[in-house]
C-alpha positions as CSV (number, residue, x, y, z in Angstrom):
1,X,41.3,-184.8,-66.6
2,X,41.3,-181.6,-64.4
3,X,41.0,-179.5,-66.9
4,X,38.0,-181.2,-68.6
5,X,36.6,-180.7,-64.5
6,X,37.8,-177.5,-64.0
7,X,35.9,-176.4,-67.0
8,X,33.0,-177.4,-65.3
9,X,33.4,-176.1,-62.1
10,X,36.0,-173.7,-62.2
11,X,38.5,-173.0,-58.9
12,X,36.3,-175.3,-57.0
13,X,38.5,-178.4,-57.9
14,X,39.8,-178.0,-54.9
15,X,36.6,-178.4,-52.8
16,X,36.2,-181.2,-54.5
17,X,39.1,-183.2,-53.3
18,X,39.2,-181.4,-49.9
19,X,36.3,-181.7,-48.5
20,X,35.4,-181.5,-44.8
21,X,34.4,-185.3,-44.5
22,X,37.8,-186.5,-45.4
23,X,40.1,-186.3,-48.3
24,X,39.4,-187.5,-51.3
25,X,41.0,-188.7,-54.8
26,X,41.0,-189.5,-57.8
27,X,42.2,-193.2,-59.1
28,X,42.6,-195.2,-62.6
29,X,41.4,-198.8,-62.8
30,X,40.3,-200.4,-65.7
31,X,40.1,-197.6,-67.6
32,X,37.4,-195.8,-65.7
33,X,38.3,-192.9,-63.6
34,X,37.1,-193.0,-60.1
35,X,36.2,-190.6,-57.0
36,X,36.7,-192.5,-54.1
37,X,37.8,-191.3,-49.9
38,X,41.6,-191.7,-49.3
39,X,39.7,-194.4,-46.2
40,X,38.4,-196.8,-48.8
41,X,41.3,-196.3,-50.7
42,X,43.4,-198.0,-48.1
43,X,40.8,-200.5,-47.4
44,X,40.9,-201.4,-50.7
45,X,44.7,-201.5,-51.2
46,X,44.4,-205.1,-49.7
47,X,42.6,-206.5,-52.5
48,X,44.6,-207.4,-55.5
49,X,43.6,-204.9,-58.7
50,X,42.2,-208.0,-61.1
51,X,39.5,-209.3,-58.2
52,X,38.6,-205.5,-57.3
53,X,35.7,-205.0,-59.4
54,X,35.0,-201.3,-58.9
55,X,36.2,-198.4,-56.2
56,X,34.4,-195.4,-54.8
57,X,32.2,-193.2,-57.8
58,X,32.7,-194.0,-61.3
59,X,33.5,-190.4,-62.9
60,X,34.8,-190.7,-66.5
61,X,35.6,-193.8,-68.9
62,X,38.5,-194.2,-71.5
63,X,36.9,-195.5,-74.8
64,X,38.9,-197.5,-77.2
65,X,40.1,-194.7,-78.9
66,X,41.3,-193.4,-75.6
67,X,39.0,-190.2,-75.0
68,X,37.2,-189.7,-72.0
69,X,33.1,-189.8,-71.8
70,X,31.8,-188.0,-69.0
71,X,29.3,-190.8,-66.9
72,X,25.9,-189.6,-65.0
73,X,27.3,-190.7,-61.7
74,X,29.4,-188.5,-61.5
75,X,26.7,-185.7,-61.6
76,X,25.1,-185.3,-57.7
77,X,29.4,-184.6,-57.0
78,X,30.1,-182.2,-59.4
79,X,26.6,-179.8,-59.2
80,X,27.1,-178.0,-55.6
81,X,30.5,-177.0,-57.0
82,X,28.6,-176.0,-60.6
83,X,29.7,-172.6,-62.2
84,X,26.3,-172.2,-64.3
85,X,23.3,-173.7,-62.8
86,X,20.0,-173.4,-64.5
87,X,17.1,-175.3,-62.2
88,X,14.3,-176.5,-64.6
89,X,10.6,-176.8,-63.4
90,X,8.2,-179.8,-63.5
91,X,6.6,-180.1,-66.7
92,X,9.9,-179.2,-68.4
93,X,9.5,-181.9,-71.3
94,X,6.1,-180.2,-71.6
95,X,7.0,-177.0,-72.0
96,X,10.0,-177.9,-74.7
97,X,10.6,-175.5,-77.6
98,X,11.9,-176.7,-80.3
99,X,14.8,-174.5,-82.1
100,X,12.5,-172.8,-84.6
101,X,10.2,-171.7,-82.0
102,X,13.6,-170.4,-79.4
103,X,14.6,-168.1,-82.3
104,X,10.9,-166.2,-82.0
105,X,10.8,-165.8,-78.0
106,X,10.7,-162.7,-76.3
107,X,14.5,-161.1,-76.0
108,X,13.8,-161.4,-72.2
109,X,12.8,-165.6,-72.0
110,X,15.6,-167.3,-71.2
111,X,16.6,-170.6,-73.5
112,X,18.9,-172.9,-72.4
113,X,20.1,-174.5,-75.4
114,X,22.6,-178.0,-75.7
């Protein structure tokens, strides 16, 4: 799972987990990954693991074939820490291209491209 991170934000893992308002860490239940303060994880350690329904920020799910999908929450966590950031304006859907039209730009537009 680090790596998958770590290819996101590089050498900042550790930022991630240390962070000045407490520690934080990563924890398996239900097959969901989740980011949650080493406080609430002590809090929670006093409900049993079939009544706790979820804990802290859900960051990746296990599928049933046992790979890991990436979920939206975990995005507002992972972007200060972001190794390639591109900010898009308003309008963005407006101003779309669609792939014919990004292989006629000019050299110096820039095209982000998923």
């Amino acid at each position: 799972m680090f790596e998958k991170i770590a290819k996101y934000i590089g050498e900042n893992l550790q930022l991630l987990v240390g962070r000045p308002d407490g520690t934080y860490c990563f924890r398996l239940h239900n097959d969901r990954v989740y980011y949650v303060s080493e406080m609430i994880l002590k809090l929670a350690a006093n409900i049993s693991g079939d009544k706790l329904v979820s804990l802290g920020t859900c960051f990746r799910k296990f599928t049933k074939t046992h790979k890991f999908r990436l979920h939206v929450t975990h995005l507002e966590y992972l972007a200060p820490y972001a190794k390639y950031k591109v900010y898009i304006p308003l309008g963005f859907g407006v101003a779309a291209k669609s792939t014919q039209d990004c292989r006629k730009v000019d050299p110096m537009a820039i095209v982000v491209f998923h």
